[in-house]
PyMOL commands that place a pseudoatom at each C-alpha (Angstrom):
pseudoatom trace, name=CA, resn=UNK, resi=1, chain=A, elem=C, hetatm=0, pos=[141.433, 155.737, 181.452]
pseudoatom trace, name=CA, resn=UNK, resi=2, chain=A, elem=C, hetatm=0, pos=[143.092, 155.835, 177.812]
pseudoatom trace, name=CA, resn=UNK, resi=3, chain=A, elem=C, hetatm=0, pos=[146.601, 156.413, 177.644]
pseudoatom trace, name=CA, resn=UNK, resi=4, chain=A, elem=C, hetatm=0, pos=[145.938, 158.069, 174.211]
pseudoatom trace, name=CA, resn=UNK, resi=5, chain=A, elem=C, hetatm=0, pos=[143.004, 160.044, 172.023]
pseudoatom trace, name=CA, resn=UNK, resi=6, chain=A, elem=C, hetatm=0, pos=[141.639, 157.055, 170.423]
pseudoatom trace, name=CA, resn=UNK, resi=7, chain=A, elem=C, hetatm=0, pos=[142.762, 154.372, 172.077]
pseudoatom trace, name=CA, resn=UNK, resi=8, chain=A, elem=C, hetatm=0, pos=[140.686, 151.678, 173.798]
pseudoatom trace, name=CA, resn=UNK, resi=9, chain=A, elem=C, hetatm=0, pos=[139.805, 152.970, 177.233]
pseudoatom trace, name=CA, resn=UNK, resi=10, chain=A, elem=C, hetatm=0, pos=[141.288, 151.037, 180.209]
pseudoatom trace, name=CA, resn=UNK, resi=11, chain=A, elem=C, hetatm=0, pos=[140.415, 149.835, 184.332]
pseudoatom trace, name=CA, resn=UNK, resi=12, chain=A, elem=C, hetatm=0, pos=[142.300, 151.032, 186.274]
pseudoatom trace, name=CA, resn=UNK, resi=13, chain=A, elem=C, hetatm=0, pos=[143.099, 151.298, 189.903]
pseudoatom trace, name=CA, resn=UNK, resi=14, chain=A, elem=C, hetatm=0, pos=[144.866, 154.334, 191.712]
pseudoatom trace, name=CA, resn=UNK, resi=15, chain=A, elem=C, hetatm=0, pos=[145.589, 154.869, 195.462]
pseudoatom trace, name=CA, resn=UNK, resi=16, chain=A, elem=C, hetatm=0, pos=[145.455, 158.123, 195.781]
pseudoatom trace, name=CA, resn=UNK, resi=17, chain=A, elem=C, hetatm=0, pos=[144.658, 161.211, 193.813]
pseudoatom trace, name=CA, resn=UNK, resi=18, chain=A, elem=C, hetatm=0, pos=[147.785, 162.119, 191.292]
pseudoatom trace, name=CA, resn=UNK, resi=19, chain=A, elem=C, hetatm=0, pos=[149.551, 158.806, 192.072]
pseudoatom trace, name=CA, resn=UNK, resi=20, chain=A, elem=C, hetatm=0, pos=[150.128, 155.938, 189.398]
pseudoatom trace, name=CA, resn=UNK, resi=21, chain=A, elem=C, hetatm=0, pos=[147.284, 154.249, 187.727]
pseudoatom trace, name=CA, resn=UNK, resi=22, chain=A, elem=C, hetatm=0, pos=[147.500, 150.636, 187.925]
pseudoatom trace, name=CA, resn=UNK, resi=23, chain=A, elem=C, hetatm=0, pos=[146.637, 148.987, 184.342]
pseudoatom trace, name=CA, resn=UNK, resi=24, chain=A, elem=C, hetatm=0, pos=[144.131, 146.113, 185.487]
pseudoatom trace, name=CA, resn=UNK, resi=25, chain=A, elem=C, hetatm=0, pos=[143.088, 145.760, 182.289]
pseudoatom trace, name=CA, resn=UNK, resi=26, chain=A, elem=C, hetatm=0, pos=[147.016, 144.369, 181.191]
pseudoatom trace, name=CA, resn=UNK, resi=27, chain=A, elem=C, hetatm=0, pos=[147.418, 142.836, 184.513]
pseudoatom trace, name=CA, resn=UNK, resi=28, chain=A, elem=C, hetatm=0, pos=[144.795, 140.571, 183.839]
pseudoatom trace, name=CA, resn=UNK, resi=29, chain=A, elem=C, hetatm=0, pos=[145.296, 140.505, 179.993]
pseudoatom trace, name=CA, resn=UNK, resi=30, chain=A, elem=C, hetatm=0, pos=[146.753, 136.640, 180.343]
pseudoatom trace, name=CA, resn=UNK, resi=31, chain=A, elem=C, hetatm=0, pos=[143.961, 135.380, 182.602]
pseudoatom trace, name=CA, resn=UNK, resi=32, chain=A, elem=C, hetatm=0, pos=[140.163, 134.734, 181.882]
pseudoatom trace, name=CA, resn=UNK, resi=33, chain=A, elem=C, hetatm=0, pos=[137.803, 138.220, 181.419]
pseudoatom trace, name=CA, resn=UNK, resi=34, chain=A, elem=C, hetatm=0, pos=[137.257, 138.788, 184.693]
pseudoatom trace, name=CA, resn=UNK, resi=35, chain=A, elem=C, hetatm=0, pos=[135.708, 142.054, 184.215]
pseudoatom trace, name=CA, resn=UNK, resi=36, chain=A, elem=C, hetatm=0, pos=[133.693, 141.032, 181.258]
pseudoatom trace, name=CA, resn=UNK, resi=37, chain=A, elem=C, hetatm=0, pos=[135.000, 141.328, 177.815]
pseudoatom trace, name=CA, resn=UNK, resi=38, chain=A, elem=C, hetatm=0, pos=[134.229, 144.900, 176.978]
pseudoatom trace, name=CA, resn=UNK, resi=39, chain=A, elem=C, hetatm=0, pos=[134.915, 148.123, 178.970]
pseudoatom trace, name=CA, resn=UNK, resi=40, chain=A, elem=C, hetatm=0, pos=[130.502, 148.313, 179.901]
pseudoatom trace, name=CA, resn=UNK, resi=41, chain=A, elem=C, hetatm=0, pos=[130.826, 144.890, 181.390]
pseudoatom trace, name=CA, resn=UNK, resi=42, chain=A, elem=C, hetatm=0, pos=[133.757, 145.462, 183.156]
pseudoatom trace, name=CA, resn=UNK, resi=43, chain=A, elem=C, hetatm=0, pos=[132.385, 148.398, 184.791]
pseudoatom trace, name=CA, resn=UNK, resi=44, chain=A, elem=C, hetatm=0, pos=[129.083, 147.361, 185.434]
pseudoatom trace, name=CA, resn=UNK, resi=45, chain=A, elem=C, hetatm=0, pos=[130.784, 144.396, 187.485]
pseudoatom trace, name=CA, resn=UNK, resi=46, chain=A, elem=C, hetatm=0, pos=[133.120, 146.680, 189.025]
pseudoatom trace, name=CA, resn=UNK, resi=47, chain=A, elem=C, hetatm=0, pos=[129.884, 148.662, 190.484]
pseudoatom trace, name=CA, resn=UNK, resi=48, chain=A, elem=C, hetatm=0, pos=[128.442, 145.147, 191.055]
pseudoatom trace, name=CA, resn=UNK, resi=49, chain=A, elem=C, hetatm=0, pos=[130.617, 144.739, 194.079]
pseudoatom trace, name=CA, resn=UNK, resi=50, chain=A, elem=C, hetatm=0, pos=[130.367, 140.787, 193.851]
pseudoatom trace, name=CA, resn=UNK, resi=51, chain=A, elem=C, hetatm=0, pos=[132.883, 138.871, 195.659]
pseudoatom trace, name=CA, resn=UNK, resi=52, chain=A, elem=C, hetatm=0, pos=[134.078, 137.473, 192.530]
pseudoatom trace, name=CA, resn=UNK, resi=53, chain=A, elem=C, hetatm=0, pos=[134.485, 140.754, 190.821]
pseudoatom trace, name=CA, resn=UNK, resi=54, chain=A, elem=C, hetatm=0, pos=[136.052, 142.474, 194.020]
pseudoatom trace, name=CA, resn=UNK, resi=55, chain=A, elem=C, hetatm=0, pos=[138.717, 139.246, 194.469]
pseudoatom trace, name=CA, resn=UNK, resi=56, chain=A, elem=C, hetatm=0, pos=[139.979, 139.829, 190.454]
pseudoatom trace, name=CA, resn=UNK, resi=57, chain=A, elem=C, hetatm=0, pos=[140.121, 143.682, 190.797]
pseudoatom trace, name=CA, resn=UNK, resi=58, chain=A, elem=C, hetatm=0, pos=[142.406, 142.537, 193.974]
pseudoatom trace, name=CA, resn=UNK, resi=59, chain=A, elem=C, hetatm=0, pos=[144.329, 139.807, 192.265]
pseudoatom trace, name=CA, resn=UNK, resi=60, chain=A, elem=C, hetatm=0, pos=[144.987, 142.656, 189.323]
pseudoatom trace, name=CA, resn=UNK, resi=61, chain=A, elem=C, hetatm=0, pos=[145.891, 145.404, 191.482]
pseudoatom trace, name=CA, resn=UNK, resi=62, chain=A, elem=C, hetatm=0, pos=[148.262, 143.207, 192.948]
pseudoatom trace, name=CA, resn=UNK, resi=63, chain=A, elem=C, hetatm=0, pos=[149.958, 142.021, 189.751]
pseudoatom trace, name=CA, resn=UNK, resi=64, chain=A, elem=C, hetatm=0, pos=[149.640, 145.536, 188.767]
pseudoatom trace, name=CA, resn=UNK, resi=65, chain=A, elem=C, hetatm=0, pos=[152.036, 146.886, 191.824]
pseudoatom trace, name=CA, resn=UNK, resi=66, chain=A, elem=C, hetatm=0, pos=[154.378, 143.484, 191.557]
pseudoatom trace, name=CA, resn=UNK, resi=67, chain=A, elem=C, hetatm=0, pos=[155.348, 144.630, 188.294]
pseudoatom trace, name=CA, resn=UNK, resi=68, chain=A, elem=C, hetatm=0, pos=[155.055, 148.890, 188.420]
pseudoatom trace, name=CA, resn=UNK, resi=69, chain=A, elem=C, hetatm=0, pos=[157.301, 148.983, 185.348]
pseudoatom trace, name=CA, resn=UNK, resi=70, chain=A, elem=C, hetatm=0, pos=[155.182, 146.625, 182.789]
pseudoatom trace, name=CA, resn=UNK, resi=71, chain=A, elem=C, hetatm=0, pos=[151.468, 147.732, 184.757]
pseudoatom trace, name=CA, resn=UNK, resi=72, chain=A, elem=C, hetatm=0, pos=[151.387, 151.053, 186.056]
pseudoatom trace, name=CA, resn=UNK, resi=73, chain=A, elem=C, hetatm=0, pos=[151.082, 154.778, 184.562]
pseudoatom trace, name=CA, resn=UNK, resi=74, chain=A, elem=C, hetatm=0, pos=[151.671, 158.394, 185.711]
pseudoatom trace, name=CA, resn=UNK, resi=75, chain=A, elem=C, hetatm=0, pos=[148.285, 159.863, 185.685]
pseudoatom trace, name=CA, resn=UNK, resi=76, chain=A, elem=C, hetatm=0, pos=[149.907, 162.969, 183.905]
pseudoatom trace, name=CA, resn=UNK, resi=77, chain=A, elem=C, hetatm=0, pos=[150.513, 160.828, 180.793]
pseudoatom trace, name=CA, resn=UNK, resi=78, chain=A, elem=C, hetatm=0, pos=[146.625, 159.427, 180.647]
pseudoatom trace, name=CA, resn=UNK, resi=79, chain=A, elem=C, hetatm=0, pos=[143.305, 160.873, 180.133]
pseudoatom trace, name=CA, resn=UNK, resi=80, chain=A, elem=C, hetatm=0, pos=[141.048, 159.836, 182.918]
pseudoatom trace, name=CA, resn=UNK, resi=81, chain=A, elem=C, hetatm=0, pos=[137.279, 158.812, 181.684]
pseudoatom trace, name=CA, resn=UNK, resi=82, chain=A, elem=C, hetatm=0, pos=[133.709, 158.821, 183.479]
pseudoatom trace, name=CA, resn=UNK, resi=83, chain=A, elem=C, hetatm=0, pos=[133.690, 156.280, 186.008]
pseudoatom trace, name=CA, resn=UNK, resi=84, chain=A, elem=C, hetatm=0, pos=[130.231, 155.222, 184.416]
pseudoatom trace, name=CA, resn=UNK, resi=85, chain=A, elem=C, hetatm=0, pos=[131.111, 154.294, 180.663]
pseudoatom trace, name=CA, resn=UNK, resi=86, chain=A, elem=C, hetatm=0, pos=[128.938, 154.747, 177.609]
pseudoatom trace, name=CA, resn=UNK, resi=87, chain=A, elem=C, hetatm=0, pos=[125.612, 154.445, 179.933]
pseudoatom trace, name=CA, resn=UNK, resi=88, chain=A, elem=C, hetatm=0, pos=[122.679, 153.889, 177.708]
pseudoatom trace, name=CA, resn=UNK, resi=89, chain=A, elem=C, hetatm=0, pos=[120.393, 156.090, 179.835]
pseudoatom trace, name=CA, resn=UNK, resi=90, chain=A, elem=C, hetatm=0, pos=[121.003, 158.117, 183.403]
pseudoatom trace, name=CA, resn=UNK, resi=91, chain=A, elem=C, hetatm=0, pos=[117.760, 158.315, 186.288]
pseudoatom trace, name=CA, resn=UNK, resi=92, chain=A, elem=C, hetatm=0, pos=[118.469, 160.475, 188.346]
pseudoatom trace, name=CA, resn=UNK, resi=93, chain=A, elem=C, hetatm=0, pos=[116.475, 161.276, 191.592]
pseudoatom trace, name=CA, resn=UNK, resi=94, chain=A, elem=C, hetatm=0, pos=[115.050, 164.417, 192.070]
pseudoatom trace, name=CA, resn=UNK, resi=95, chain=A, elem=C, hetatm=0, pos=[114.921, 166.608, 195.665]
pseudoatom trace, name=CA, resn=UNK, resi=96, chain=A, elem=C, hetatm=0, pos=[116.881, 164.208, 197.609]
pseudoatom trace, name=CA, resn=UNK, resi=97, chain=A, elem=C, hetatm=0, pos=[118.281, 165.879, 200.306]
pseudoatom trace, name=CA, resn=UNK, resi=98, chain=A, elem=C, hetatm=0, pos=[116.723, 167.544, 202.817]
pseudoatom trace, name=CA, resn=UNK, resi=99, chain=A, elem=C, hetatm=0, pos=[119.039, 171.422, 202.468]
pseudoatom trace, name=CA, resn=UNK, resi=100, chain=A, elem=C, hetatm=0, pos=[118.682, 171.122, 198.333]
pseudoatom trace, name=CA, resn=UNK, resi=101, chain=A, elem=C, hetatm=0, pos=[114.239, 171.439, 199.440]
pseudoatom trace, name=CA, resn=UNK, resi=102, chain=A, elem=C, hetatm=0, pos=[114.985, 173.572, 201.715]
pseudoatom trace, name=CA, resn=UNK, resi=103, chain=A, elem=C, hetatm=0, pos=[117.308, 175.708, 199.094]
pseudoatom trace, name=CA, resn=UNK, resi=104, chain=A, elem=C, hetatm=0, pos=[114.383, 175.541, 196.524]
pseudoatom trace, name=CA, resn=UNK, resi=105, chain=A, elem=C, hetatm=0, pos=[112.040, 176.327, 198.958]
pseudoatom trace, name=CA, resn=UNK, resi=106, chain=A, elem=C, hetatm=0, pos=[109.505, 173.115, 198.708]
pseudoatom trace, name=CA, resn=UNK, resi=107, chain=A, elem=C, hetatm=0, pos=[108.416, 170.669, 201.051]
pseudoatom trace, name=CA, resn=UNK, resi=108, chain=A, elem=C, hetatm=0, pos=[110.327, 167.039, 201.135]
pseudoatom trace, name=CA, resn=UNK, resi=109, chain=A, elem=C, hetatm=0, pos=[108.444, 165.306, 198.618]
pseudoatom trace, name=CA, resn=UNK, resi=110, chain=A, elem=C, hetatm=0, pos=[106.524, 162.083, 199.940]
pseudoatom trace, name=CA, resn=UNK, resi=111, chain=A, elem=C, hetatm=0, pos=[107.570, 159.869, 196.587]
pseudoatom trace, name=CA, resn=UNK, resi=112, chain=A, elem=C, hetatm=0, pos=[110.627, 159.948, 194.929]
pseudoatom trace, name=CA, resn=UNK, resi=113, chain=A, elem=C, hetatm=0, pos=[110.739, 162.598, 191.727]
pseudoatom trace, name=CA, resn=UNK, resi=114, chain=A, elem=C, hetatm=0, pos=[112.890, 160.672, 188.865]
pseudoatom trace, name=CA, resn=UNK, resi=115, chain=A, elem=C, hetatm=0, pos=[114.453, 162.143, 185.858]
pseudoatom trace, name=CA, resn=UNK, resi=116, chain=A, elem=C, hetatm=0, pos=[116.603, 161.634, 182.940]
pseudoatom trace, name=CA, resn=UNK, resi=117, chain=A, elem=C, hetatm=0, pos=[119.536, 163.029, 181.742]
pseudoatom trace, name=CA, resn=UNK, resi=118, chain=A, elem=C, hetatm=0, pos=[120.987, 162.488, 178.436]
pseudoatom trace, name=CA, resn=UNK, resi=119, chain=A, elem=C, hetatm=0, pos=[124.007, 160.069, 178.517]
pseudoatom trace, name=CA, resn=UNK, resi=120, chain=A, elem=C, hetatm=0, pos=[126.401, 162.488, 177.232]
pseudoatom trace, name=CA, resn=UNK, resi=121, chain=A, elem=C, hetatm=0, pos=[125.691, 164.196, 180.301]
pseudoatom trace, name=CA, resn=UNK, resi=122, chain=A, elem=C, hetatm=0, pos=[128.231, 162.366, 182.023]
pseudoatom trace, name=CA, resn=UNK, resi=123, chain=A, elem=C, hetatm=0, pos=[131.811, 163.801, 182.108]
pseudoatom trace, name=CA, resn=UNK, resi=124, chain=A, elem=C, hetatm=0, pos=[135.064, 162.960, 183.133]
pseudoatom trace, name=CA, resn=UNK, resi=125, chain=A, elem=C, hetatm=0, pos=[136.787, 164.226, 186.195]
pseudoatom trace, name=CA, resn=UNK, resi=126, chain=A, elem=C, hetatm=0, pos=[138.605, 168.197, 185.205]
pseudoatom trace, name=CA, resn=UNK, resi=127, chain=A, elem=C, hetatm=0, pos=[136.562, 168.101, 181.806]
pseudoatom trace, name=CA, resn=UNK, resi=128, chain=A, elem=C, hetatm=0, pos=[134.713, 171.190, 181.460]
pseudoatom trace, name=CA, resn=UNK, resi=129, chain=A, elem=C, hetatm=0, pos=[130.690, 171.628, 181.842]
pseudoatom trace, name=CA, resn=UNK, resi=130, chain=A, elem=C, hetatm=0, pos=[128.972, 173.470, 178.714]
pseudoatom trace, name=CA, resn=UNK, resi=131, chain=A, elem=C, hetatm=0, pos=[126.406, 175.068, 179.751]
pseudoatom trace, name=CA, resn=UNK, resi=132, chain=A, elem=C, hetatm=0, pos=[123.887, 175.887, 176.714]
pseudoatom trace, name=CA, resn=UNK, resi=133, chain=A, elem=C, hetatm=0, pos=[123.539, 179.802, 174.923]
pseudoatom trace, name=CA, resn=UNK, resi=134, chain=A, elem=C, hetatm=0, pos=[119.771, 179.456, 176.235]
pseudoatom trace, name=CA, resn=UNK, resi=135, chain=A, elem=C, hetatm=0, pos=[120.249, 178.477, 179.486]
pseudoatom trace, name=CA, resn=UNK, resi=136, chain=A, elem=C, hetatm=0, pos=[119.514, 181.150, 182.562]
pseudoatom trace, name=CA, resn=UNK, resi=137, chain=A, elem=C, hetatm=0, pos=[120.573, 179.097, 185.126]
pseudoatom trace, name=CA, resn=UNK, resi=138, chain=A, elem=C, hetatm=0, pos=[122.659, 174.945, 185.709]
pseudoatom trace, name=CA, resn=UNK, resi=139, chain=A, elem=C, hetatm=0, pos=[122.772, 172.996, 188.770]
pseudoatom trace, name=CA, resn=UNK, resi=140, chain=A, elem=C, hetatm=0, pos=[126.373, 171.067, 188.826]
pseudoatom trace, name=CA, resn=UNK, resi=141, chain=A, elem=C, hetatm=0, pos=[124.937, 168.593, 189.853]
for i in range(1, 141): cmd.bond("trace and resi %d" % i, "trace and resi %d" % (i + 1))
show_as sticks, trace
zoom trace
């Protein structure tokens, strides 16, 4: 998240949709990096799922609720960001459900289909999808 246009984006932690954000970035601001000293590292370890990485997000989340005042914003007052931050490149697999063939009307295919999407791609959660002048039809997906 980033709490203002410009400002350095933020982990955070939330419990439930329109509750507070916990601030694990300041929670942890006195303690070694655990999520890696820039906001790619920290996410990529966040996705990780290592022990390690899971135990800090913990230890921050708790530090985070000990102290609500000093660690934790309204969502209303941030703008929430991609979950996946500045990605140098998106794969995305292709035909990978059985209804979305059966929707298009092809068979399963036997090997995965792979392609790329440009990183800007990726938007935040309420942010709108453009959808280009030349374009006849856009999967959402």
């Amino acid at each position: 998240f980033r709490s203002e246009p410009g400002s350095d984006a933020r982990v955070g932690a939330q419990r439930e949709a329109g509750g507070n954000i916990a601030d694990l970035s300041s929670a942890t601001a006195s303690s070694p990096r655990p999520f890696g000293s820039s906001m790619r590292t920290a996410i990529a370890a966040l996705f990780d799922r290592s022990d390690a990485t899971l135990a800090a997000a913990a230890v921050a989340a708790e530090a985070a609720l000990a102290d609500e005042a000093s660690f934790c914003v309204a969502e209303a007052s941030v703008e929430l960001l991609a979950p996946i931050y500045d990605p140098e490149k998106v794969i995305c697999v292709g035909m990978n459900y059985a209804d979305h063939c059966s929707e298009q009307g092809i068979a399963i295919p036997k090997e995965p289909l792979l392609f790329n999407k440009w990183p800007s791609a990726i938007i935040a959660s309420g942010e709108d999808i453009v959808m280009p002048g030349a374009t006849r039809k856009l999967d959402f997906e």
